[in-house]
N, C-alpha and C positions, 0 to 999 in steps of 0.2 A: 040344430036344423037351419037356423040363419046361417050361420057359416058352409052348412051343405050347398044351400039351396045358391046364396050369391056368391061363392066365391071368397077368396082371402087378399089382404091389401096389407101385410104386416110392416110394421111401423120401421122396423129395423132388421137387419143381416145379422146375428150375433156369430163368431167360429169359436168357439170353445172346445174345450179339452175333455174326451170321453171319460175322464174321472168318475165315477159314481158321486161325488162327495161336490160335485161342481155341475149341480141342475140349474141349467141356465134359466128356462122357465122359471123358477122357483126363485132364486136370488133378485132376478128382477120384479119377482111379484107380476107376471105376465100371465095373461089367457091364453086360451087356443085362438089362431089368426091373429097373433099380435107380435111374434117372433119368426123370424126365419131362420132355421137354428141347424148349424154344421158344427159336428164335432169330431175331433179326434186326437188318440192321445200324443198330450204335445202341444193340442191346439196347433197343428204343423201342415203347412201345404207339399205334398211331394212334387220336386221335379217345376216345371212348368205349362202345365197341361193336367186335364184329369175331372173328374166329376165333382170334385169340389167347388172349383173355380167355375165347371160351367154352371152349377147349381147358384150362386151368387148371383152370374150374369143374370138366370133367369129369373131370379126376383128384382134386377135391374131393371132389366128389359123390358119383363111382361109384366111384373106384379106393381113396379115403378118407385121400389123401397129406394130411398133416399140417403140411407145412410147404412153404415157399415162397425160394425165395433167386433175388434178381437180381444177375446179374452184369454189369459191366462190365470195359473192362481197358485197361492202358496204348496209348500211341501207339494210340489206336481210329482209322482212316480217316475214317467217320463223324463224331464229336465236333471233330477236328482240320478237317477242311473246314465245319463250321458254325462256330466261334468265329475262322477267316478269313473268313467270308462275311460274319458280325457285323461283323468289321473294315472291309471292303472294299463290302461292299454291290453286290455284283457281280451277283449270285443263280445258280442253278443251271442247266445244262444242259437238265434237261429236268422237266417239271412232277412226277415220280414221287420225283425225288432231289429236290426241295424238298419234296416231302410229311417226307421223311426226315429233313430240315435242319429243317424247320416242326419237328418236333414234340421234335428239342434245341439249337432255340434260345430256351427258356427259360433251361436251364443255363446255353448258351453268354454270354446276356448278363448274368447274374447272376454268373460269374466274372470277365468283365472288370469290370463295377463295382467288384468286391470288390477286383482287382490288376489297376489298371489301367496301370501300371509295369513290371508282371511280365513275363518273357521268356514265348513263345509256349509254350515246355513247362510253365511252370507254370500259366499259365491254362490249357492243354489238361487238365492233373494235374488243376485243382477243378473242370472242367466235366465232367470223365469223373464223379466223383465225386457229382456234385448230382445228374447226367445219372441217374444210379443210382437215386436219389431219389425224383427225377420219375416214373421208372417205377413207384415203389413204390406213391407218391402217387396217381399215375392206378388203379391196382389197386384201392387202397382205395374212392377216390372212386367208379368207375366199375361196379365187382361187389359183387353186394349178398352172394352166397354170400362171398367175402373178408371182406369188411367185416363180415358176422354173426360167423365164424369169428374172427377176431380180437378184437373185441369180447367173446366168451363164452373167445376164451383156450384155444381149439381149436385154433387154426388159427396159426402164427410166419410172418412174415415178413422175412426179414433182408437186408441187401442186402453185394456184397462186388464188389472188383476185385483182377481176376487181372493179374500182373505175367508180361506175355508174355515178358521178356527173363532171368528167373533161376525161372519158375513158381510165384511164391507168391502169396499172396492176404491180403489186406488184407480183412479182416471188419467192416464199419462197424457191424456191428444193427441193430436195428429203426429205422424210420424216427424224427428226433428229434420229431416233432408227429404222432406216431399216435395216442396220446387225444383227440387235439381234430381228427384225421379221421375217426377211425372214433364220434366222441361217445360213448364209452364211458370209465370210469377202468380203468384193468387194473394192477389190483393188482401182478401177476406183470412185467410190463411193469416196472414203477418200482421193481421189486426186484430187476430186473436192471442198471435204466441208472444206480442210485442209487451216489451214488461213494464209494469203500469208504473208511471211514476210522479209520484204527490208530490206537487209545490207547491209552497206556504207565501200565498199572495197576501202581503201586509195590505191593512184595510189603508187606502188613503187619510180618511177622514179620523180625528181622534175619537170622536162620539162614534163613528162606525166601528173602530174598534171597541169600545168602551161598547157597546150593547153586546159583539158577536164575544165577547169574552161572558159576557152573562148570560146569554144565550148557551154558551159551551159549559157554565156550572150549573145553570138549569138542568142541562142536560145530563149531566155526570150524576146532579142530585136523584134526578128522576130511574135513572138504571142501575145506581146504588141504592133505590128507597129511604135516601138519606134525608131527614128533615124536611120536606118539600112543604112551601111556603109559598111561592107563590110571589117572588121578591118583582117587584115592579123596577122596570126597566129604567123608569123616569122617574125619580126622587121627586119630581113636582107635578105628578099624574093628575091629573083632573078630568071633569067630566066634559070636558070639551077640547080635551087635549090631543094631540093628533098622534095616529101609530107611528112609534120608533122603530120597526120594520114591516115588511114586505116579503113576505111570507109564501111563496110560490111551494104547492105541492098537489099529493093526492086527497081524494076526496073521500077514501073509504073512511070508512068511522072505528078501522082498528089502528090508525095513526092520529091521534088525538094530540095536535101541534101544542096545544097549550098544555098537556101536560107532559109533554115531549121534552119542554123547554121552561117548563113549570113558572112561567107565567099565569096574568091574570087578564080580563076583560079591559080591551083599550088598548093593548101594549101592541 
């Protein structure tokens, strides 16, 4: 009745693949008014135009869905009988299912090139996967409301495949060449795809070293359950002796610093 009476504000776009075996609802553990949900099989956009695309826009537009995720997912029907058809050149049944085949046999022949040795599961694995792409691709290319939306950094779109045989999902991101489809730089974009890289700042000080090493066997003790003792930081701990660190974190009470680091009171 709530959802009758005011309307729906769904959180996200999802396009999925008409599979029966790939209930987008269901995988994500979603309500009614929580998905905005296209599918077909293939998970496929025809052409450049069409009721697919304007349906996106209108949850764009009017419902003010923020985000966009395309899904594909393993062993697809679809995907699997176009990268045989690739093979075989046989063509389809009837002109409706080649429309279907037509528009992922992009993917399909861009995974055989890639492994062309590969057993038919694995080419089917990178064609579901590119197959994902493509659709994002077409989105961007073919909607202008998408492609402003993205560009100004409004609007995500990510692509992902759902593993129909243990139900998880494999999150790809954003498309890898969406600056250079939507012509725009997205700052936000490249700070998320940019790849994170740890460097081991030696502590200045020898005592700063000397505690953050025991701090790191506290810590190793504590998430191995190994021995935890509670080893003092400062061999000459006293009751008026002053913290050997500085300890900056959060305050919930399921991070418990001191046993985190299986220290004692003082340290």
């Amino acid at each position: 009745k709530a959802l009758a009476g005011g309307g729906h504000w769904p959180a996200a776009i999802v396009l999925g693949c008409a599979d029966s075996r790939a209930p987008v609802e269901i995988y994500f553990d979603m309500q009614p008014g929580d998905l905005f949900v296209l599918r077909t099989a293939g998970n496929t956009i025809e052409g450049g135009y069409g009721g697919l695309l304007g349906s996106a826009e209108y949850a764009i537009a009017v419902l003010k869905t923020k985000l966009i995720v395309v899904t594909g997912h393993t062993l697809c029907g679809a995907v699997t009988a176009t990268v045989k058809d690739v093979l075989s050149k046989e063509g389809m049944p009837t002109e409706n299912l080649g429309v279907v085949v037509d528009n992922i046999r992009a993917a399909a022949e861009t995974a055989l090139e890639t492994l062309p040795d590969a057993p038919l599961e694995q080419q089917v694995k990178l064609a579901t996967k590119l197959n994902v792409f493509e659709a994002m691709h077409k989105m961007m290319k073919h909607s202008t409301i998408i492609r402003d939306g993205i560009a100004s950094e409004e609007l995500m779109l990510v692509g992902a495949v759902y593993n129909i045989e243990d139900g998880s999902l494999d999150w790809l991101g954003p498309h890898p060449e969406q600056e250079k489809i939507v012509g725009s730089t997205l700052h936000v974009h490249r700070w998320r795809e940019a790849p994170y890289s740890r460097k081991s700042m030696p502590a200045s000080s020898p005592v700063a070293r000397f505690i953050i090493d025991r701090l790191q066997a506290g810590n190793k003790r504590f998430v191995e359950q190994d021995e935890l003792h509670g080893v003092h930081l400062n061999p000459s701990f006293s009751h008026d002796v002053e913290p050997d660190t500085i300890l900056v974190g959060s305050s919930n009470l399921r991070v418990p610093y001191e046993d985190v680091f299986d220290s004692r009171p003082g340290q």
